[in-house]
C-alpha positions as CSV (number, residue, x, y, z in Angstrom):
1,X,-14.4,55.6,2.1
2,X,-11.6,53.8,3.8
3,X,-10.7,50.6,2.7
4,X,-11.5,47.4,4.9
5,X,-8.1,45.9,6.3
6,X,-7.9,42.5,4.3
7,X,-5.6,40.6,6.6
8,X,-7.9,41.8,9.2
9,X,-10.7,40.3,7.7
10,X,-9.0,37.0,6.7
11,X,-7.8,36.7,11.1
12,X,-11.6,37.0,11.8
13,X,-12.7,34.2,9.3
14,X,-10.3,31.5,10.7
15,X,-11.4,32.9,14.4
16,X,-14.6,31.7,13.1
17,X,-13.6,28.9,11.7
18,X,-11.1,27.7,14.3
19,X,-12.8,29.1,17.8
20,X,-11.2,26.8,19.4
21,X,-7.7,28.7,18.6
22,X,-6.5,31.2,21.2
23,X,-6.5,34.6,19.9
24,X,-2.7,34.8,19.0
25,X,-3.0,31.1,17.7
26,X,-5.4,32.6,14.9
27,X,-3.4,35.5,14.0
28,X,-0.4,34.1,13.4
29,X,-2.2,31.2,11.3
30,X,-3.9,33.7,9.7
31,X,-0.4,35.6,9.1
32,X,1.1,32.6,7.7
33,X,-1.6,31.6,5.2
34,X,-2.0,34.8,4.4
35,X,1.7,35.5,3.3
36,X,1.9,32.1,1.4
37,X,-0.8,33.4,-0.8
38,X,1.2,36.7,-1.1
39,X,4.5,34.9,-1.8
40,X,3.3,31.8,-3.5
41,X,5.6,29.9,-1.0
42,X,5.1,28.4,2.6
43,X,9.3,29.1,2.8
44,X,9.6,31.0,6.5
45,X,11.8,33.9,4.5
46,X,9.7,34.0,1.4
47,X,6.6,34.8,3.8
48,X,7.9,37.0,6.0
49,X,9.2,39.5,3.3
50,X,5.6,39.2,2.0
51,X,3.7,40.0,4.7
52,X,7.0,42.3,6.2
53,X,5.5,45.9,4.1
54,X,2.1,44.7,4.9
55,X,2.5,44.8,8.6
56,X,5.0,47.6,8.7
57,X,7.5,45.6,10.7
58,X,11.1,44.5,9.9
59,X,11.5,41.2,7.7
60,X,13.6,39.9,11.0
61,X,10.8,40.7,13.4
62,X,8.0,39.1,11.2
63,X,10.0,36.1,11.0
64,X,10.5,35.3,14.0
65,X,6.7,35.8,14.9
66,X,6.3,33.3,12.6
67,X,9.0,31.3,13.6
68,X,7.7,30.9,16.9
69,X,4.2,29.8,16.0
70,X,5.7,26.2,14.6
71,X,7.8,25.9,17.7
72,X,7.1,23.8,20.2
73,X,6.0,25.3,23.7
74,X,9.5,24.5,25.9
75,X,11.6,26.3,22.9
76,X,9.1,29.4,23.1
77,X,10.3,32.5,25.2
78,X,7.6,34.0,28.0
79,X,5.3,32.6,30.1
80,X,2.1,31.8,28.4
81,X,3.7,29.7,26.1
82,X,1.2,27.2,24.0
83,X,1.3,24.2,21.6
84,X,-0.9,24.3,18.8
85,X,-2.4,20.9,18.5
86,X,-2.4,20.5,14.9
87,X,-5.1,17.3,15.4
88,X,-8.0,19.3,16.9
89,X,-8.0,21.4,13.4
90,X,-8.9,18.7,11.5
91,X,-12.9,18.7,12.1
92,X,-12.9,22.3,11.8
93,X,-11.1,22.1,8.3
94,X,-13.6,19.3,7.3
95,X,-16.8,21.6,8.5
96,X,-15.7,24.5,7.5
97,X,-15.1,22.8,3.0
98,X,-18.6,21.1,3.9
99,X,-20.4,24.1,5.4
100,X,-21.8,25.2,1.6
101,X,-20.9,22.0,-0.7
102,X,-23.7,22.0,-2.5
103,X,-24.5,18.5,-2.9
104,X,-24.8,15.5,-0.6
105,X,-21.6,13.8,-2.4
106,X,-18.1,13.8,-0.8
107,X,-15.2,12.0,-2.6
108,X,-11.9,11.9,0.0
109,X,-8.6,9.7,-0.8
110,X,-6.1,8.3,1.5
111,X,-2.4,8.4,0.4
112,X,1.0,9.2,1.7
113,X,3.6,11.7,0.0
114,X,7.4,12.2,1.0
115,X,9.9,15.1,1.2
116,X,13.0,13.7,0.2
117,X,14.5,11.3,2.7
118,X,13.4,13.3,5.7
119,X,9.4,13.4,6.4
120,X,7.1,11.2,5.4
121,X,3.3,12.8,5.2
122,X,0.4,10.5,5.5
123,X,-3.0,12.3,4.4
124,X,-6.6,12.2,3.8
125,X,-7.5,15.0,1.4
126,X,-11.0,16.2,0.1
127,X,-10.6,15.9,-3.9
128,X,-12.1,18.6,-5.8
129,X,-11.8,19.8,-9.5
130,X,-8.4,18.3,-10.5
131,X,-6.8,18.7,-7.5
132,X,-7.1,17.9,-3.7
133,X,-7.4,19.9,-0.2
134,X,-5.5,18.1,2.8
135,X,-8.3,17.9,6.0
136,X,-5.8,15.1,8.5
137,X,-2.3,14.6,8.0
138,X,0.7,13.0,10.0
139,X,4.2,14.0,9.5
140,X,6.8,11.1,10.1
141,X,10.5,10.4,10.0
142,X,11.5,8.9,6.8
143,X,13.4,6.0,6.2
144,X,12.6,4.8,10.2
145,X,10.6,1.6,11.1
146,X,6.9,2.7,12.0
147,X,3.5,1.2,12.2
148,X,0.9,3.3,10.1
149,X,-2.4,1.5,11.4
150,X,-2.2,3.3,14.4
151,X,-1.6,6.7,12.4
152,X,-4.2,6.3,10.0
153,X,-6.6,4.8,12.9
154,X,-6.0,8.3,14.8
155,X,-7.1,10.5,11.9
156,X,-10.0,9.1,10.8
157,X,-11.1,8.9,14.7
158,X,-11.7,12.8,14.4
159,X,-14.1,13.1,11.8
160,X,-16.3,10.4,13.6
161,X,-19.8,12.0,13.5
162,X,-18.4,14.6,12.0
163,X,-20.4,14.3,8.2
164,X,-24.6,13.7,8.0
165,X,-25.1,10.2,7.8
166,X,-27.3,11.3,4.9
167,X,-24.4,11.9,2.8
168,X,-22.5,9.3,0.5
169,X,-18.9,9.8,1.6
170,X,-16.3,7.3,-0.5
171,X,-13.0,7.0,0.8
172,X,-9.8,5.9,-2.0
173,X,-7.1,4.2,-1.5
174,X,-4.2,3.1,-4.1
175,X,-3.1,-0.7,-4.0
176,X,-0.1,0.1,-1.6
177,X,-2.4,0.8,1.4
178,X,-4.9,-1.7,1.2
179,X,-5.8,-3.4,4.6
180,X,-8.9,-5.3,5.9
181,X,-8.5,-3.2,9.3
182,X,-8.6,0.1,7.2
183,X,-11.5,-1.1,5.1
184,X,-13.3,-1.6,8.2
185,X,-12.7,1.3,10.1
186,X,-13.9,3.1,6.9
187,X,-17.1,1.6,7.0
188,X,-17.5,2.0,10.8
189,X,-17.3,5.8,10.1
190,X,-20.3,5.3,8.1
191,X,-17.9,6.3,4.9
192,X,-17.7,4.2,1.6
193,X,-13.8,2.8,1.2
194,X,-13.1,2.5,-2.6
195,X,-9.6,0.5,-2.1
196,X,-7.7,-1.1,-5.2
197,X,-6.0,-4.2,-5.2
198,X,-3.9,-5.7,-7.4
199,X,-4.4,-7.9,-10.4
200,X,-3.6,-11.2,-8.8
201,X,-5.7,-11.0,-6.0
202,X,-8.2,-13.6,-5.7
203,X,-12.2,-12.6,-4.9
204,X,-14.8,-15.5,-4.5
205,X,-18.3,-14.4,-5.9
206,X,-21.3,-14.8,-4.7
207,X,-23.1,-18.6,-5.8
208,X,-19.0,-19.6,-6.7
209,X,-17.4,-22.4,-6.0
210,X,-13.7,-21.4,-6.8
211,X,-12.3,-18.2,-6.8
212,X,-10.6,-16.2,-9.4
213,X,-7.6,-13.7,-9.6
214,X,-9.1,-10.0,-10.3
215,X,-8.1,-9.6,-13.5
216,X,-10.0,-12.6,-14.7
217,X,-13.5,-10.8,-14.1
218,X,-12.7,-8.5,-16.8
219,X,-10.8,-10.8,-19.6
220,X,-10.3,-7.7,-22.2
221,X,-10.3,-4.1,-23.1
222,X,-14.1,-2.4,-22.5
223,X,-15.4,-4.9,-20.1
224,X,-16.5,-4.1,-16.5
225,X,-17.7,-6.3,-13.7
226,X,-19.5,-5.8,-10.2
227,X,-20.6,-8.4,-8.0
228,X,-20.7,-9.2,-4.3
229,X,-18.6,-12.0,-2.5
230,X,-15.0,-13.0,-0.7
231,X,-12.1,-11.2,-1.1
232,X,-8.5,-13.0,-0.5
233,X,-11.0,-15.7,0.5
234,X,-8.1,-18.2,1.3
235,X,-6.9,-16.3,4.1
236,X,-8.8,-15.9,7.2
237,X,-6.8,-13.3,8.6
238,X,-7.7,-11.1,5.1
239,X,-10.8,-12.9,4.0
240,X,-13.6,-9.8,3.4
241,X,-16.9,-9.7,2.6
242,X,-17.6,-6.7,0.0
243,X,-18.4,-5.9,-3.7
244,X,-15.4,-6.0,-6.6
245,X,-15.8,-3.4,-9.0
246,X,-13.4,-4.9,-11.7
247,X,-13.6,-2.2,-15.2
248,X,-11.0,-2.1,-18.1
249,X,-11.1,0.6,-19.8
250,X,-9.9,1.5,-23.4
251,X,-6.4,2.4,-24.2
252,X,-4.8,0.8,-21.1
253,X,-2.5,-2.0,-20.3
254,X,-4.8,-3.4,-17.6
255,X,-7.9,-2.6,-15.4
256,X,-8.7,-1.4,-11.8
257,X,-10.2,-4.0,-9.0
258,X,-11.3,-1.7,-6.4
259,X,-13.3,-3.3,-3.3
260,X,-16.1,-1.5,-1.5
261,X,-18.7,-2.2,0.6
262,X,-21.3,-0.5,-1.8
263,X,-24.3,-2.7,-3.5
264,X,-22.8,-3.6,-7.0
265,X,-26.5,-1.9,-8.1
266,X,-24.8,1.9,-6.8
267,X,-21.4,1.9,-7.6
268,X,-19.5,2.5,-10.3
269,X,-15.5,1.5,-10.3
270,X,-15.0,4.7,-12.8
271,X,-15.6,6.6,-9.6
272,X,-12.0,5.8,-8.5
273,X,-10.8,8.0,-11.3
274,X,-11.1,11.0,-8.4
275,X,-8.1,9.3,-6.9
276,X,-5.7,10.3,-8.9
277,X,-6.7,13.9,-8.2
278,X,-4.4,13.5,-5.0
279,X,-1.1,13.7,-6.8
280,X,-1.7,16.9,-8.1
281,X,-2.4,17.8,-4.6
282,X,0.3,17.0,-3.4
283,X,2.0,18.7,-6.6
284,X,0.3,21.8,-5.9
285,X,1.8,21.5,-2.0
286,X,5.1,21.2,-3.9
287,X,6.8,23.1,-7.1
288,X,3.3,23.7,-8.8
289,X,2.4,26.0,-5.2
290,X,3.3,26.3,-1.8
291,X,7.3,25.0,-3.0
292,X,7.1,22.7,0.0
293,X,10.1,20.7,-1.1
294,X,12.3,23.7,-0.7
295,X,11.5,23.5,2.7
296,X,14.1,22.7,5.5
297,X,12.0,21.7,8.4
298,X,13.0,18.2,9.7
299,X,11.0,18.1,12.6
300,X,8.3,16.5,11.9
301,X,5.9,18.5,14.5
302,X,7.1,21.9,12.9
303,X,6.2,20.3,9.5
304,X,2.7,19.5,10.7
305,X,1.7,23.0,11.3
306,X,3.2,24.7,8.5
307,X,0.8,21.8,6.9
308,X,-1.9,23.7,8.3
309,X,-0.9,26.8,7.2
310,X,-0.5,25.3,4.0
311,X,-4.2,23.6,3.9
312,X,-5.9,26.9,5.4
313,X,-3.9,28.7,1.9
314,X,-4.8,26.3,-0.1
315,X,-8.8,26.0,0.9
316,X,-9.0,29.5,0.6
317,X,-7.4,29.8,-3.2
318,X,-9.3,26.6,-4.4
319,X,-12.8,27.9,-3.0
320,X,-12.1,30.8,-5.4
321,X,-9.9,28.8,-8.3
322,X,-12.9,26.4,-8.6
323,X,-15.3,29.2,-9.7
324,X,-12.7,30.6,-12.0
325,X,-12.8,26.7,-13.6
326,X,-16.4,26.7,-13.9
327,X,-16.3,29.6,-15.9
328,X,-14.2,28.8,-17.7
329,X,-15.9,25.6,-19.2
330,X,-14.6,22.4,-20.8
331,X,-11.1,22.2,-21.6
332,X,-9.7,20.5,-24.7
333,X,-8.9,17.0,-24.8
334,X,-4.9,16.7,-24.6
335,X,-2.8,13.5,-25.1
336,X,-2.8,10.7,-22.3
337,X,0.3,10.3,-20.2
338,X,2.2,7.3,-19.5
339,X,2.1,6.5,-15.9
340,X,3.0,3.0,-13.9
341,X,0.7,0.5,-14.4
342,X,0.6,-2.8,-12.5
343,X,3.7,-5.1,-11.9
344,X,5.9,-3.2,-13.4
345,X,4.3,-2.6,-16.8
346,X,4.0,0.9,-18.7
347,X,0.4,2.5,-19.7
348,X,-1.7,5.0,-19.0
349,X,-4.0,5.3,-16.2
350,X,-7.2,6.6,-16.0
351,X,-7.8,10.1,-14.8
352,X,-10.4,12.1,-14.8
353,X,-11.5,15.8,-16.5
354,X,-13.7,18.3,-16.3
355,X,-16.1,16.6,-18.8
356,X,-15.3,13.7,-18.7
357,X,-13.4,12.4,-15.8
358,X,-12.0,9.2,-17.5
359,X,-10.1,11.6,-19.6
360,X,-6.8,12.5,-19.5
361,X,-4.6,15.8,-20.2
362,X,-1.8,17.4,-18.9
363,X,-0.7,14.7,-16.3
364,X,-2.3,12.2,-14.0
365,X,-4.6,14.0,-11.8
366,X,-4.9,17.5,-13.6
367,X,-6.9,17.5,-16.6
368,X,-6.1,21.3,-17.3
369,X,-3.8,23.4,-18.8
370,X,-4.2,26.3,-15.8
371,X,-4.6,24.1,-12.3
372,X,-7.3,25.5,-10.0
373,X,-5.0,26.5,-7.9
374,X,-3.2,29.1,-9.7
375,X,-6.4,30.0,-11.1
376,X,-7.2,30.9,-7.5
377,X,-4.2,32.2,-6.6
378,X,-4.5,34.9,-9.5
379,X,-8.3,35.9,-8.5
380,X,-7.3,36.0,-4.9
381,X,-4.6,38.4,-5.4
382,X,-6.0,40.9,-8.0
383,X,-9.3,41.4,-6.1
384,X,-6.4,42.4,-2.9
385,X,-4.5,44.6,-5.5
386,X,-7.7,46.3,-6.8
387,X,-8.3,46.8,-3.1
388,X,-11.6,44.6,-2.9
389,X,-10.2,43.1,0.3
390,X,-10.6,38.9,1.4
391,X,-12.2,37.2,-2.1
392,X,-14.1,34.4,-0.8
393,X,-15.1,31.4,-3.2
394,X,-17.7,28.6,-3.2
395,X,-17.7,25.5,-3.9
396,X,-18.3,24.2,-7.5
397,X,-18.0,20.6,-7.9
398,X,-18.1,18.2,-10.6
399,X,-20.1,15.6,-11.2
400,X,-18.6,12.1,-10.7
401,X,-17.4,9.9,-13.5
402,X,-19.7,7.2,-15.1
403,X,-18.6,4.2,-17.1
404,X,-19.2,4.6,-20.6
405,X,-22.6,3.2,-21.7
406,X,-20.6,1.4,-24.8
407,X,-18.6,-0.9,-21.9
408,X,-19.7,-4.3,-22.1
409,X,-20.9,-5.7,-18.8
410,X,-19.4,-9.5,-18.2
411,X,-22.4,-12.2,-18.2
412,X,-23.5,-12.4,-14.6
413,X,-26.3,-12.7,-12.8
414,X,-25.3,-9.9,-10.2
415,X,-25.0,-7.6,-12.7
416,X,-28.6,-7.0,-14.3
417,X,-28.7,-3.3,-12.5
418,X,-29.0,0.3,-13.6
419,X,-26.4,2.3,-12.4
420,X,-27.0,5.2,-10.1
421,X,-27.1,8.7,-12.1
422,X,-24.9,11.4,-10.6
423,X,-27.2,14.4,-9.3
């Protein structure tokens, strides 16, 4: 019995998955994702000597074919010469994670990572297992003057409509890119933002008179409070009605004050634990993965569809990675890692783990010694050595975090509630 063509079968899947795509637009994203897999690298070389035996072409002539697909359409040769829109992938990336999640849960995070002094990536990632999956991204120049409302506006305007309203969808942000007009736009999406604030903020509770700095709400180690009211209500430009989740938890210098629009009764601050997933994401994009900082790319365009490539790679091996992780069951418990805590102070933040997602192990963000992603990577390629052709994963998420029961809740009358359970 002849074997099935496995690159083959990988161009039909993102056909699917991306009709929108010309023909040649799909096979040459599939070529690319393909070969990062096979090289463990989105480097033009390293993927085209990858994929060079596979297609029985010269390493020259695969690199350029790849070369050209990044290229804008005026520096392409011929005459049905195309852009790829990078922007109208994004929905399709989104539906394509969430066509068989199988729960009604979605935990996303906002942050922005850098290559050097060059680009400058803004991104909005689905967070899964340790780790995260980019779904919209914006590559800028670094180190030039440029308004990111506008950018961050534009990518969440494709996924309007784009999750069932049935579904609880919350959105994390660190303190850096807090903004009433993001909050808001959030919302308006019918998402949850979780956004963190710093210490000194002041938030003006419901039935108050005066308000307080943040970190007042939680006066020690184990306490938690949640409670509706005014945040930054001195300034009407940045005054907001939402919930403070303020929780200090054990073994760190000082707590997180997250805002959301949630009822204090559903939400739990421990849930912003999933945002530190996001930096291994990005690490896994980087020298744990794809070796994105090797790259030389400067145009920030070019560096928005290799992005793609990268994300297609990278939903393909964590689909399959995840299921590796299940299997494998808990890991042990390994020492916390200092990290940068709040004006300027050293201690360890909380992250989360496969049992217990306030937890913390190798570094911020991965709670195991093998990341998904290599546990991926590894399945992927020996079911294509063993000649089992495309090996497609689903998705097995964890539960989110809960505050301990032990934490002691801050006398208030907001705050005689059960917290929701995870399903």
């Amino acid at each position: 019995m002849s074997r099935r063509d496995p690159l083959y079968d990988w161009t039909q899947t993102l056909s699917t998955q991306f009709p929108h795509l010309s023909k040649p637009q799909a096979a040459v994203l599939a070529l690319w994702s393909f070969g990062m897999v096979l090289a463990r690298s989105c480097g033009l070389t390293a993927v085209a000597t990858a994929l060079a035996p596979v297609l029985g072409r010269s390493v020259d002539t695969t690199r350029e074919r790849l070369r050209d697909w990044y290229k804008a359409a005026g520096d392409k040769s011929g005459d049905r010469r195309r852009d790829l829109e990078v922007t109208t992938c994004f929905a399709p990336l989104l539906r394509w994670i969430l066509a068989d999640w199988p729960c009604r849960r979605l935990a996303l995070a906002l942050d922005a990572t850098s290559l050097f002094d060059c680009l400058t990536v803004l991104s909005l990632s689905v967070v899964y297992r340790g780790t995260a999956i980019p779904v919209a991204w914006k590559v800028l120049r670094a180190n030039v003057p440029h308004p990111w409302e506008p950018e961050w506006l534009a990518l969440l305007k494709w996924f309007h409509g784009q999750v069932d309203a049935t579904w609880t969808v919350i959105v994390l942000s660190d303190r850096g890119l807090y903004a009433r007009w993001l909050f808001r736009a959030i919302v308006a999406l019918g998402w949850h933002p979780m956004m963190r604030i710093t210490r000194l903020s002041k938030f003006l509770s419901q039935g108050w008179v005066h308000p307080q700095a943040v970190y007042e709400f939680v006066p020690a180690v184990g306490r938690r409070w949640q409670g509706r009211g005014l945040a930054f209500p001195k300034k009407p430009e940045r005054r907001l009605e939402c919930t403070l989740l303020a929780y200090w938890a054990e073994g760190h210098e000082d707590g997180w004050y997250v805002l959301t629009d949630l009822p204090p009764q559903v939400a739990d601050a421990a849930w912003y634990g999933l945002r530190m997933w996001i930096e291994h994401g990005f690490k896994q994009f980087k020298s744990d993965g794809w070796q994105w900082q090797k790259s030389r790319i400067t145009d920030p365009d070019r560096a928005g569809r290799v992005w793609l490539a990268m994300a297609v790679a990278t939903r393909w091996v964590l689909s399959v990675g995840g299921q590796e992780d299940a299997r494998r069951g808990p890991v042990e418990t390994m020492p916390a890692v200092a990290t940068r805590a709040p004006e300027g102070r050293t201690g360890s933040a909380p992250a989360a783990t496969a049992t217990d997602p306030r937890g913390s192990k190798e570094r911020p963000g991965s709670p195991r010694r093998i990341s998904v992603l290599r546990q991926g990577l590894a399945a992927v390629l020996a079911a294509l050595v063993a000649g089992h052709g495309v090996m497609l994963g689903r998705w097995d998420p964890e539960a989110w975090p809960q505050t301990p029961a032990c934490v002691q809740v801050q006398e208030h009358d907001q705050n005689s509630y059960t917290l929701e359970k995870n399903p």
